[in-house]
C-alpha positions in Angstrom: 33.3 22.4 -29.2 34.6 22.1 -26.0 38.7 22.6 -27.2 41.3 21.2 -24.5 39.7 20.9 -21.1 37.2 22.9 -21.6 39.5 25.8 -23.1 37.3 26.7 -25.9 33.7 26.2 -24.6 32.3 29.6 -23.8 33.3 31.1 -27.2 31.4 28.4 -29.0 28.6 28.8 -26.6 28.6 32.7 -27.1 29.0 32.0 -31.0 26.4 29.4 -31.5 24.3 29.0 -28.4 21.7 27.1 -30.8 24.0 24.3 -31.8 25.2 23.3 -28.4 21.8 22.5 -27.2 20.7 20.5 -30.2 24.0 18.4 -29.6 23.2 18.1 -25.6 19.8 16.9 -26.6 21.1 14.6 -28.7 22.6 13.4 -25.8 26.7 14.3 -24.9 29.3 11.5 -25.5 29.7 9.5 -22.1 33.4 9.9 -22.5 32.8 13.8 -21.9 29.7 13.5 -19.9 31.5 14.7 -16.4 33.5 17.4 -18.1 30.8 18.6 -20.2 28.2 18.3 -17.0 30.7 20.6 -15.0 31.0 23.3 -17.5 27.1 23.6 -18.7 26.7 23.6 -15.2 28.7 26.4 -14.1 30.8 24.0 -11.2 33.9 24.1 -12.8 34.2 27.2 -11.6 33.5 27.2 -8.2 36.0 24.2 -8.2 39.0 27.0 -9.1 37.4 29.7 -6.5 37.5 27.5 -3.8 40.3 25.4 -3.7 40.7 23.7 -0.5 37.7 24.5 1.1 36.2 20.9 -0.1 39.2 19.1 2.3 38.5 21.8 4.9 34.6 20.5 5.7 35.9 17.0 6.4 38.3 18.1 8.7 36.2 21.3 10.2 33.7 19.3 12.9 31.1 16.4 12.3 28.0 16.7 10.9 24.3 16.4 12.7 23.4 14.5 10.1 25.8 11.5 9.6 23.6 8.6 11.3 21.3 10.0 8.1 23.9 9.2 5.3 25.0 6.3 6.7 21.5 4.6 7.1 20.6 5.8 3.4 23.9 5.1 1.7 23.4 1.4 0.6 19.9 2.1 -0.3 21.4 4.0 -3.2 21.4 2.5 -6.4 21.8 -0.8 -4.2 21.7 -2.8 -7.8 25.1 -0.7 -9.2 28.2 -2.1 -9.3 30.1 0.7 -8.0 27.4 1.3 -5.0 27.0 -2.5 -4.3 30.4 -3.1 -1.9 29.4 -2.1 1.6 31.7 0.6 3.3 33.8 0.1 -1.0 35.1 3.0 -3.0 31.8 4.0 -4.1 30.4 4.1 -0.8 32.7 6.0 1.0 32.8 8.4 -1.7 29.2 9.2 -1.5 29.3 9.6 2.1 31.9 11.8 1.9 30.0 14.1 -0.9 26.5 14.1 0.8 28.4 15.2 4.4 30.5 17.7 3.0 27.2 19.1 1.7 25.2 18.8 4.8 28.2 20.8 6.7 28.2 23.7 4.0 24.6 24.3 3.7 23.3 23.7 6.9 20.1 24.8 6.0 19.5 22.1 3.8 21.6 20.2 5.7 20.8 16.2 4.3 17.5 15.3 3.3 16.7 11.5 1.4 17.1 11.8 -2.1 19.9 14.0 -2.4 22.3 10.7 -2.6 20.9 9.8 -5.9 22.0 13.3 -7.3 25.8 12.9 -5.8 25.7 9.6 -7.0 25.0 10.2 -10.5 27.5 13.2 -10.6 30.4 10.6 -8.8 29.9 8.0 -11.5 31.6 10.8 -14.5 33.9 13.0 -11.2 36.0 13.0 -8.3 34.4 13.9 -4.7 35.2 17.2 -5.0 33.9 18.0 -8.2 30.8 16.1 -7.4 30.3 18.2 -4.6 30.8 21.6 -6.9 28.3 20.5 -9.2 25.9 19.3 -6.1 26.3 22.9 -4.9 25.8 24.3 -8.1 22.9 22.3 -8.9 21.3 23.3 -5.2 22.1 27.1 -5.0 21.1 28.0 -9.1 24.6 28.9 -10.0 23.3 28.1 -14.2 19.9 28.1 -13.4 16.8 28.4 -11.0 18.2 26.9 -7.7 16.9 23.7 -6.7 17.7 23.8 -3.1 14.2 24.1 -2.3 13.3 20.9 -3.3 14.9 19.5 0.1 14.4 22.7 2.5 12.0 22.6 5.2 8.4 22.5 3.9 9.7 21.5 0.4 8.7 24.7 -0.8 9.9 24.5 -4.6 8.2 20.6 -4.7 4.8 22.0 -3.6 5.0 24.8 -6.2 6.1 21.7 -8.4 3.2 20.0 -7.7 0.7 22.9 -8.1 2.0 23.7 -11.7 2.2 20.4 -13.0 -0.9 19.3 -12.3 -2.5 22.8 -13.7 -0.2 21.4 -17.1 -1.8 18.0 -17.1 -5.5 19.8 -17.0 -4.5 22.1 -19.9 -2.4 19.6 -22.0 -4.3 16.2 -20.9 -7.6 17.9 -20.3 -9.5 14.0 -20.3 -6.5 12.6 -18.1 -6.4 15.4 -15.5 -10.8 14.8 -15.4 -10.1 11.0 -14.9 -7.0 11.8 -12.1 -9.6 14.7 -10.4 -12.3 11.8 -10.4 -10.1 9.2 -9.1 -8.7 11.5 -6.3 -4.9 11.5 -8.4 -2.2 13.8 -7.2 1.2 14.8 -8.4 2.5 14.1 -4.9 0.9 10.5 -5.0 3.2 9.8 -8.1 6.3 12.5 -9.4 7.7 13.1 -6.1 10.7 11.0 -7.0 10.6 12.8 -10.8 11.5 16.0 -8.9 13.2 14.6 -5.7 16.1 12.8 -7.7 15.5 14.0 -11.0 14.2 10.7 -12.7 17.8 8.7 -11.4 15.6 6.6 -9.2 14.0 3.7 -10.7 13.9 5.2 -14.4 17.0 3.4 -16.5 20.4 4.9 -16.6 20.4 5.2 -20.2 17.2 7.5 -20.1 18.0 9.4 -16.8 21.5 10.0 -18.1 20.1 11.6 -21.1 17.3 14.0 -18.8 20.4 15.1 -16.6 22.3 16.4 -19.9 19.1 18.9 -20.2 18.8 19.3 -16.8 22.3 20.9 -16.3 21.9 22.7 -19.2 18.3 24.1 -19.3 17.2 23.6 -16.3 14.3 21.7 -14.2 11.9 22.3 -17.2 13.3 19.0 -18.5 11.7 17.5 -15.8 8.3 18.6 -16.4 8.2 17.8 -20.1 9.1 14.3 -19.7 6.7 14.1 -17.0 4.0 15.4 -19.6 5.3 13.5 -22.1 5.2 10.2 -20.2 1.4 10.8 -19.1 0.6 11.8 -23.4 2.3 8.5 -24.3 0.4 6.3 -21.9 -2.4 8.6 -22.2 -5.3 6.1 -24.2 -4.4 3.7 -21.2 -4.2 5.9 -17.7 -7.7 7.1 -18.8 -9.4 3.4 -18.2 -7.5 2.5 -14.9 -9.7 2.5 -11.7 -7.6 3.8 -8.7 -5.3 1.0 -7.5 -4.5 0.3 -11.5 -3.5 3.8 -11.9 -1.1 4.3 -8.8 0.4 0.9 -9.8 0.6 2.4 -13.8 2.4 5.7 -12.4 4.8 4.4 -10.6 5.6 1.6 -13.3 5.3 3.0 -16.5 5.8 0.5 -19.7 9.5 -0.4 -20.8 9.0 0.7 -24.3 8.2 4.1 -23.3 11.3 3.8 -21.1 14.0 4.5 -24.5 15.4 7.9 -24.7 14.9 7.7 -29.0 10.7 7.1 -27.9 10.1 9.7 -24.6 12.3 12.4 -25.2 11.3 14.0 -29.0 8.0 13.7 -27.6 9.6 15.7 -24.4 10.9 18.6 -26.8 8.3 19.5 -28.5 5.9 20.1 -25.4 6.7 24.0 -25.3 5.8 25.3 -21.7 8.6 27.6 -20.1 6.1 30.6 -20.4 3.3 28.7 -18.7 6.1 27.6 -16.2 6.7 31.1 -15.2 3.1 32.2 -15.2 1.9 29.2 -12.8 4.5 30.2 -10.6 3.9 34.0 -10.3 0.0 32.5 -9.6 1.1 29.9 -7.0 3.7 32.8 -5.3 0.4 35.6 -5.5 -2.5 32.5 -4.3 -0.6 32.6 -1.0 1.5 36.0 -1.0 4.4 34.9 -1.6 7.2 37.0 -3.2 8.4 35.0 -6.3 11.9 33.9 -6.2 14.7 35.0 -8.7 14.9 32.2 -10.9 18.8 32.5 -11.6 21.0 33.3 -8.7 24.4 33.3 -7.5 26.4 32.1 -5.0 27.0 35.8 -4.5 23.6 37.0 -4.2 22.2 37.9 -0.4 20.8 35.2 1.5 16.5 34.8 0.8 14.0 35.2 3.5 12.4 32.4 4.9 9.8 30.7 2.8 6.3 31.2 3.3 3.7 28.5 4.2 3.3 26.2 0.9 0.2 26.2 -1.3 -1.2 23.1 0.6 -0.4 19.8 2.4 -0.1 18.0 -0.5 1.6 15.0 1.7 2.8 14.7 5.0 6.6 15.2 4.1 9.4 14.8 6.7 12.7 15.6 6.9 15.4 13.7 6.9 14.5 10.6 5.2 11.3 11.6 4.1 10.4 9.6 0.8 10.2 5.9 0.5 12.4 5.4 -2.7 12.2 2.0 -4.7 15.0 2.0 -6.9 16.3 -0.4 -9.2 
């Protein structure tokens, strides 16, 4: 499918679009998982249009946020081997990703939880394709970008917020009644589901799998296995009192945990056309002109966002979620 480096991979995806993401949801061979990441995700290319430019931003001028990364780096997959060896290989290498970053996109800059991206991507690539595929993932050069996630006033997570919880009324319609009565929101429990993509505190073999989907369909993936994680705990969410059901969010069961149990149920919850409409309501509620979900690196620069829907949670940036990972 892919052909030598890569050589043949848009001509099968042009030829049979439908086969490639069966076998991606099937999950892609680890041995190919970095190569096959960077071309579903469009990096690979900015990695040939911008040669050099990766070594320039280390060598350019220092970053404002440095004391940031350095405070956060060991609190990054602190139980992973290749993260584990203060100032080690793995380390370093993060550092290096995550200021590069903050230098280049100074209006993100570095916010906590973007280390558990770049440090998923450097487990299967060098720094600098890490880096591409950081860029990629942020600025929407496959998909909807998901810079907004980590930009001032979280903009993207609050629309996040207000459209999954509208799902979990209209798919769980006796969970979202028991989560309304017990004073339940989204930001109480899925920030870290949108924040690092399910790396943090979900197991590798299960958040390796999403991130396949992720780079190749988008953040959908991460609604649907949000969904499908409240359906299969479902019978037992709706009999927890308050302090049970923050506890049961937060540490869902392990057998639900397998990638052969959660994500079939994940696929067949169908809900990019509901996506889209909740978003156009959440962008017309407060007046906001919706963003183009698939952008460029080419495109002109968007206005500032406008106030979010609500304070869901007193967010700040940097450093602004309290991450317990395992």
């Amino acid at each position: 499918m892919i052909g030598d480096g890569g050589a043949d991979w848009k001509a099968y995806l042009r030829r049979k679009p439908q086969v490639v993401k069966r076998r991606i949801r099937q999950g892609i061979p680890n041995c190919l998982r970095g190569l096959v990441w960077q071309l579903i995700s469009g990096s690979r290319n900015l990695v040939l249009l911008n040669q050099g430019v990766y070594e320039k931003l280390h060598s350019l001028e220092c970053s404002s946020s440095e004391f940031e990364i350095m405070r956060d780096i060991s609190r990054t997959f602190p139980s992973h081997v290749f993260y584990q060896q203060m100032h080690g290989p793995g380390q370093r290498s993060l550092y290096n990703v995550l200021r590069a970053y903050s230098i280049y996109d100074r209006k993100v800059g570095y916010v906590q939880g973007m280390g558990f991206l770049a440090g998923v991507l450097l487990l299967y690539m060098s720094e600098e394709d890490a880096f591409w595929l950081l860029v990629a993932l942020l600025k929407g050069v496959a998909h909807a970008p998901m810079e907004g996630l980590y930009l001032a006033g979280l903009p993207l997570l609050q629309q996040s917020f207000f459209q999954f919880e509208r799902l979990v009324h209209e798919r769980l319609p006796k969970l979202g009644s028991h989560f309304d009565q017990e004073a339940i929101y989204p930001s109480m429990y899925a920030s870290q589901w949108f924040i690092t993509a399910f790396s943090c505190s979900f197991p590798f073999s299960l958040s390796l799998r999403i991130w396949d989907v992720l780079l190749f369909e988008g953040i959908t993936i991460i609604f649907k296995v949000g969904l499908a994680l409240l359906k299969y705990c479902h019978n037992d969410l709706v009999q927890l009192p308050f302090e049970k059901l923050v506890y049961a969010l937060r540490n869902f069961p392990e057998d639900v945990m397998r990638p052969k149990i959660l994500l079939p149920v994940a696929y067949s919850i169908k809900i990019s056309t509901r996506l889209e409409e909740l978003r156009h309501e959440y962008c017309s509620t407060k007046n906001m002109q919706p963003q183009v979900q698939h952008s460029s690196l080419n495109t002109k620069e968007r206005g500032p966002v406008k106030r979010p829907f609500k304070k869901l949670v007193n967010f700040k940036r940097p450093g602004f979620l309290k991450l317990r990972c395992s």
